[in-house]
C-alpha positions in Angstrom: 110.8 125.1 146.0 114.2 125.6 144.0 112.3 124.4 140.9 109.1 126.9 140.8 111.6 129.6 142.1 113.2 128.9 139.0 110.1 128.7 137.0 108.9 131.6 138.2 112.0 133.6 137.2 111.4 132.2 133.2 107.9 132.8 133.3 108.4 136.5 134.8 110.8 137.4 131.7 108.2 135.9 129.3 105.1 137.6 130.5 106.4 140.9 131.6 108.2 141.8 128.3 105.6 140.5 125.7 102.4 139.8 127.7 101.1 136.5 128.4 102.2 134.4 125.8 100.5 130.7 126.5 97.1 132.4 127.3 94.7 129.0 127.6 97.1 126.9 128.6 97.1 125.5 132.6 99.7 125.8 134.4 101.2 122.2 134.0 101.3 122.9 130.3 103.2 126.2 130.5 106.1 124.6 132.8 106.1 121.7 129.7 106.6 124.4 127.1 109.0 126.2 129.4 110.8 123.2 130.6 110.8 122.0 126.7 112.0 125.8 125.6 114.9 125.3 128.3 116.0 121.6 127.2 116.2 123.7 123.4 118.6 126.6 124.7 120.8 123.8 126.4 121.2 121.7 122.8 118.5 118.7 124.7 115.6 118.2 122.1 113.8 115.3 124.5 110.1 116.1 124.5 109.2 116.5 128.7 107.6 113.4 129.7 104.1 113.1 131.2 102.9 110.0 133.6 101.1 108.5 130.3 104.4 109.2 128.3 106.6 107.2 131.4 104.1 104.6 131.7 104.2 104.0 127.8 108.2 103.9 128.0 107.9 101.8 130.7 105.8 99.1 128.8 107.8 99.9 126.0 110.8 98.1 127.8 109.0 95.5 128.9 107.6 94.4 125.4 111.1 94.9 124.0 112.7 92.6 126.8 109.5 90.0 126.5 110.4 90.1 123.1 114.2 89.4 123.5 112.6 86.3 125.7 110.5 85.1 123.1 113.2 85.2 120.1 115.5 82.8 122.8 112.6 80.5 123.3 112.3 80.1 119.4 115.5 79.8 118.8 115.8 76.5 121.2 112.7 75.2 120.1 114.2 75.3 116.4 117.2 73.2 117.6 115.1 71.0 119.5 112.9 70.4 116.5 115.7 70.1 113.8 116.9 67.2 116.7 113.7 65.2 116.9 113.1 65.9 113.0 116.7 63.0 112.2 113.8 60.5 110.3 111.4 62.2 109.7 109.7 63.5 106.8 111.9 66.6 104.7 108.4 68.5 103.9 107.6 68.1 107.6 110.5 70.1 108.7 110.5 72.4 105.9 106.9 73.7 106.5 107.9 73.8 110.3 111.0 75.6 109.8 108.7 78.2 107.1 106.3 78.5 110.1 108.8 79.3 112.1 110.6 82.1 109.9 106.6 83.7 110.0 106.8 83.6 113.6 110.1 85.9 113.5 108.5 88.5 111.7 
């Protein structure tokens, strides 16, 4: 209730001294521009986040720490096959250790 009390008061001030100034927007998308207009006057420049913006951050973090995961289990399989590779073949390893550099990336 606090928070479209608030809203209200912003979106009196803009409409009564100017006219309505987001005419075609819904209502959703004017408490974004006023919600993003207030994070500017108080130095924040974060765009407002919508439920397709949190769900993107939220996979976001996920890839990142899957990633993180992944980069771990390369790194052991590396030691594991510099260990096995003691006899073996020197072009053997080297293509394995090139295929594995690729895989970084």
């Amino acid at each position: 209730r606090l928070r479209l009390m608030k809203h209200l008061r912003e979106n009196a001030a803009q409409i009564g001294d100017k006219g309505i100034r987001f005419l075609g927007l819904d209502a959703s998308q004017v408490m974004k521009v006023t919600e993003f207009a207030s994070n500017i006057r108080n130095g924040i420049i974060d765009l407002p986040l919508n439920d397709r913006s949190i769900e993107l951050t939220s996979e976001l973090a996920e890839m990142r720490a899957e990633r993180e995961t992944d980069k771990i289990t390369i790194e052991r399989l590396e030691r594991e096959i510099i260990g096995l590779g003691g006899g073996k073949n020197n072009n053997d390893e080297l293509r394995i250790n090139s295929d594995l550099v690729v895989m970084r990336q």
